[in-house]
N, C-alpha and C positions, 0 to 999 in steps of 0.2 A: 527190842532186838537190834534195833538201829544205832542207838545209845552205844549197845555194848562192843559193835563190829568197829564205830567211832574212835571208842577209847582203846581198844585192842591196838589200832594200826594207831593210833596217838603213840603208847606203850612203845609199839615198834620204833617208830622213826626216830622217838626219844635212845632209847637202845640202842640203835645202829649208829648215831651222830654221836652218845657220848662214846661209845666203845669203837667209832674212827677219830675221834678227838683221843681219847685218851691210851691212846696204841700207837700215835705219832705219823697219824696218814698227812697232817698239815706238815708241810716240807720245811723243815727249819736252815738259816742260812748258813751255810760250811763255815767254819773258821778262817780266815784266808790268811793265816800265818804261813811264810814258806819257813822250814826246817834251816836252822842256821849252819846245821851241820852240812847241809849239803853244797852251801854257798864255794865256789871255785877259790877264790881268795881264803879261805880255811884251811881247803886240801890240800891248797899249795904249799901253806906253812905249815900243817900238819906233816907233813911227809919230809919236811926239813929237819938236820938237827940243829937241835936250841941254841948249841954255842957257835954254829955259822949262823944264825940272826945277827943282821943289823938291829941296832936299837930299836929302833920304828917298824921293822917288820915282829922283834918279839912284843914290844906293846900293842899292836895289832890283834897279832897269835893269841891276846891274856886277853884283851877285850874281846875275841872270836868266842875263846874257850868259855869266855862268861857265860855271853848269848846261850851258845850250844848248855850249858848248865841249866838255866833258868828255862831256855823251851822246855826240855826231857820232863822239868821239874811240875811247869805248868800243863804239862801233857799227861802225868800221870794222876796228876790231883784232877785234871777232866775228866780222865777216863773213873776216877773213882766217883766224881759226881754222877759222870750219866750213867752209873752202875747204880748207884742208890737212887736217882729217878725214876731209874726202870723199873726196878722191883716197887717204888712207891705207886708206879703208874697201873701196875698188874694188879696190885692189892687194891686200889683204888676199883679198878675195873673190874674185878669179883664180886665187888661191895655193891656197885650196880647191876651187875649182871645176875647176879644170882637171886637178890628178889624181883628183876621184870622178869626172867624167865619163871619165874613160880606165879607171879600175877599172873604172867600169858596163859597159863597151863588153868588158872583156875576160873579165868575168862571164858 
């Protein structure tokens, strides 16, 4: 009977560690990209028109405008990753969850 109260709470701890592992309770680091769009130097030539640029401020403005492209760009192919993470991560975590719950019950 000893055995069996053993391997039950083994079962558990197993079950609760991987199903806070695999739910995202370990704290992953932010991205620390700031947004180019929001950069002051942007908005200032943003809000200008193109043929009052001096040369140097439109080549600025093209190289701003780049940035601002390639974040949005890089931003939404992230957010399409941790969308298919997620859902890999649930299915994952059914896969275990569903046979210790059925062991626990016949423990």
């Amino acid at each position: 009977m000893k055995s069996m109260k053993n391997a039950r709470y083994l079962l558990s701890v197993i079950l609760l560690l991987s199903t806070m592992s695999l739910a995202g309770v370990c704290i992953a680091d932010e991205q620390a990209s700031e947004d180019p769009a929001q950069d002051p130097v942007y908005l200032k030539l943003k809000d200008k028109d193109v043929n009052s640029m001096t040369q140097r401020e439109y080549d600025q403005f093209r190289q701003k405008e780049a940035a601002v492209a390639q974040y949005r760009s890089q931003k939404v192919t992230a957010k399409a990753i941790d969308k298919s993470t997620s859902r890999a991560t649930w299915m994952t975590l059914l896969y275990i969850a569903i046979p210790a719950v059925i062991l626990l019950a016949i423990m």
